[in-house]
N, C-alpha and C positions, 0 to 999 in steps of 0.2 A: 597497611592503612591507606585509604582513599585520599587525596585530597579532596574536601570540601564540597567543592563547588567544581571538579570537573567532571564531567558529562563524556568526554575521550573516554575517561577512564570504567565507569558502566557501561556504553557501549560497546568496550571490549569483553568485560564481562557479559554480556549480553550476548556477544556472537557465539563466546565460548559455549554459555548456557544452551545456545540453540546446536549447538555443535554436538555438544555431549546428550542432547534430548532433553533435556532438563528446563521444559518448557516455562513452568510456573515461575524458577528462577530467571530465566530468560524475559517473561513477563514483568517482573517485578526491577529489574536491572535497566527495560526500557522506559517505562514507567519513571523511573528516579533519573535518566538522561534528559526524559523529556521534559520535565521539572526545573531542571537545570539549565536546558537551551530547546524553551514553549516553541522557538520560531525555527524549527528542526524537522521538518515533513518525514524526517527517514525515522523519526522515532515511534509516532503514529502510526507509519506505514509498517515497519516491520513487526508493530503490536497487533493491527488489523488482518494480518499473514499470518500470525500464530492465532488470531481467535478463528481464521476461515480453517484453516489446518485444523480444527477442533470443534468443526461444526458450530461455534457460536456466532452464529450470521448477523442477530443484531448489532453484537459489539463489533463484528468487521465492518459492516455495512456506517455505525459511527463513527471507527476510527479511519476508515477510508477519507472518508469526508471532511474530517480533518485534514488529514493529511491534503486534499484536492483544496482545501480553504487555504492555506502555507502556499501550495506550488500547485495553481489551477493547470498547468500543463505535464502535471505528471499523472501520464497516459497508465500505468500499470495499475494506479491506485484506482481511476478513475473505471478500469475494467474487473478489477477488484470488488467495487459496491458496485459495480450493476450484475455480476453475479451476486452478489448478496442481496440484494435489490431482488431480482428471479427468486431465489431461493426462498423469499419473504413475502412472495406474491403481489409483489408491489410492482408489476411489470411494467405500467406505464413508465417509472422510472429509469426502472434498468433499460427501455429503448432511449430516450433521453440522455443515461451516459454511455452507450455504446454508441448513437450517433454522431455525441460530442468525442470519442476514441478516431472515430473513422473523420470527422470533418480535420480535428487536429494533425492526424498521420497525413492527410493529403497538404500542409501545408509545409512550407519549405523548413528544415531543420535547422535549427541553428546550433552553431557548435560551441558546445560547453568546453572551458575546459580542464573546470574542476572534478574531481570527483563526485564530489554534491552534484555539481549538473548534470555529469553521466547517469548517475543514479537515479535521478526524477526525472531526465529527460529521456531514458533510451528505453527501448522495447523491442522486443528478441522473438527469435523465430515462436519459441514459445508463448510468448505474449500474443504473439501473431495466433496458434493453433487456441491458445484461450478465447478470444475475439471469434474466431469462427466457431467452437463449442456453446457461447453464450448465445451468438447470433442465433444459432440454429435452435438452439432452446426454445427464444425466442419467436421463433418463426414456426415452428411446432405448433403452439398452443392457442 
C-alpha cells in the first residue's frame, strides 16, 4: 500500500513503469505525483517525454510548457516544445524557444546542488545534438 499523499512513492513507480515499457502505467503514476507535488516540473516533463516518445506532439508540446512555467530555465524542456512546436507547424514558435535554449546556454551556470536542480538545469551532449537537429529543421524550411 501507498501512502497517501506521497508523490516519492509514484515516481518510483513511474520510473519502474518507464523501465519495464509500460508506458500507459508510467503515464498514469506521473500524473498521480504531479497531483500530489503541482510545483514539481520533472512530473510534467517526464509526461511530456513519453507523449513526444508516442508521437502525441500536442500533449508534449503542453506538458513541456508546463513544465517551462514551474522551472523557466529548464533548457531540455524548453527544446522539447520547440520540437513539438516544428512538428505542429507552429514554427514561429519553435524559433522563439530554440532562441531562448541558445541565449540561456550562453549565460553563466549556476551550480545546483540538488538533484531537482541538476535535472532542470543540466543539458547533455545529447541535448546539444537535439538543439542542432531542431535548428536545422528549422533552417530548412
Amino acid at each position: 500500500a501507498l501512502f497517501p499523499a506521497d508523490a516519492d512513492a509514484r515516481e518510483t513507480l513511474a520510473w519502474r513503469a518507464e523501465e519495464a515499457g509500460d508506458l500507459e502505467q508510467a503515464r498514469a503514476r506521473w500524473t498521480q505525483a504531479e497531483g500530489l507535488s503541482p510545483f514539481n516540473a520533472i512530473y510534467p516533463a517526464r509526461r511530456a517525454r513519453l507523449e513526444a516518445m508516442t508521437g502525441r506532439w500536442s500533449d508534449a508540446e503542453r506538458l513541456a510548457a508546463r513544465a517551462i512555467e514551474l522551472e523557466p530555465g529548464f533548457l531540455r524542456m524548453r527544446l522539447l516544445r520547440a520540437d513539438a512546436l516544428l512538428r505542429l507547424g507552429r514554427r514561429d514558435q519553435a524559433f522563439l524557444e530554440t532562441d531562448e535554449v541558445v541565449r540561456r546556454l550562453a549565460e553563466p551556470a549556476a551550480a545546483g546542488e540538488s538533484g531537482y536542480e541538476r535535472a532542470v538545469s543540466g543539458f547533455t551532449a545529447a541535448d546539444e545534438a537535439q538543439l542542432a537537429r531542431v535548428g536545422s529543421a528549422l533552417r530548412r524550411r
